[in-house]
N, C-alpha and C positions, 0 to 999 in steps of 0.2 A: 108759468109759461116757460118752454124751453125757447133756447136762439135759433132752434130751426123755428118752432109754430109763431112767433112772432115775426121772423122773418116770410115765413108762408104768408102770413094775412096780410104784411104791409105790400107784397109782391099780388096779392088777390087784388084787396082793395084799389091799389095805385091801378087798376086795369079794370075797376066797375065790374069784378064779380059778386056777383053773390054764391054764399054759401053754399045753398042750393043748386046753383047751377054749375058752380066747379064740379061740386061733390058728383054730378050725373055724368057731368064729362069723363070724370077718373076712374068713372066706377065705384065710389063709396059713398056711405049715407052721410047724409049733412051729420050727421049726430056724431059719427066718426072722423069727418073730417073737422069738426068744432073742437072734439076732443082733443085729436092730432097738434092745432092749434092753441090749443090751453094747456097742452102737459100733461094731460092727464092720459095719453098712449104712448108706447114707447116710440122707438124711432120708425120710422116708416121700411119696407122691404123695399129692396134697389129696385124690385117691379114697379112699385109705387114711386117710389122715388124720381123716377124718369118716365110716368104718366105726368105727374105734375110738374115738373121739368117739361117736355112735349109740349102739354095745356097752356102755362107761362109761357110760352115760345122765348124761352132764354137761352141762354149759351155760350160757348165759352168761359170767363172768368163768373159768373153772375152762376151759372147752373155748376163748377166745380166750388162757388162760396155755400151753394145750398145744401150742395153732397156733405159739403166738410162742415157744415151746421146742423145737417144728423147723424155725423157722426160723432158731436158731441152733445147730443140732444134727448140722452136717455135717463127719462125723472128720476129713477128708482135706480142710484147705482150702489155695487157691491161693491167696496174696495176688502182685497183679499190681504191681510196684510203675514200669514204664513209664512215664516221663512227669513221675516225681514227684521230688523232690532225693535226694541223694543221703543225706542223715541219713532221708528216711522208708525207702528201702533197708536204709539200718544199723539200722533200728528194724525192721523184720522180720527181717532175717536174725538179730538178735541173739536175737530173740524164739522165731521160729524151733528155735534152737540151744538155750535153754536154758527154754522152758516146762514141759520134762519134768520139773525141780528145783523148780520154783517151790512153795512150801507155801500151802494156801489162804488162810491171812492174806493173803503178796503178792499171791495170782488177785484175792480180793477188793481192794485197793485198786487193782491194775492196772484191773480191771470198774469200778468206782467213779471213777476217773478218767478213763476212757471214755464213761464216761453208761450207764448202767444203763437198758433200754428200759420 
């Protein structure tokens, strides 16, 4: 699950949608907006993005926290490491290798020593 689809469903749910009838609102099929939800699509198109923004009727702080949660909400990411030494290389690939392990105590201090947006 990415922190945008997670955050989509607890923002559906808390308002008694269902799947079903978001998805007809927005214009997509439940199966797509399930997926959307579970990670398993990438980030949504800014069209999409602010149908279901609109749909939620949120706004202000709550609909720029959703934009900025697809915008880091894409399963399948490339990091490009070309150009860069060879330790930021071994900092991907290690990361790579073993974020599947990682318990959210370490995600959080790993995020946290990133810079949290």
């Amino acid at each position: 699950m990415t922190p945008f689809g997670a955050r989509l469903r607890e923002l559906r749910e808390a308002r008694g949608m269902t799947l079903k009838s978001m998805a007809a609102a927005i214009g997509v099929s439940p199966a797509y907006l399930s997926a959307l939800e579970h990670g398993r699509r990438g980030r949504p198109t800014w069209d999409l993005l602010q149908r279901i923004i609109g749909h939620l009727n949120i706004i202000w702080d709550e609909a720029e926290e959703l934009e900025r949660l697809a915008d880091l909400s894409h399963p399948r990411i490339v990091i490009d490491t070309e150009g860069l030494t060879p330790k930021a290389t071994e900092l991907a690939n290690r990361l790579a290798e073993r974020i599947g392990s990682l318990d959210e105590s370490r995600l959080d201090q790993m995020i946290d020593l990133l810079g949290r947006r």
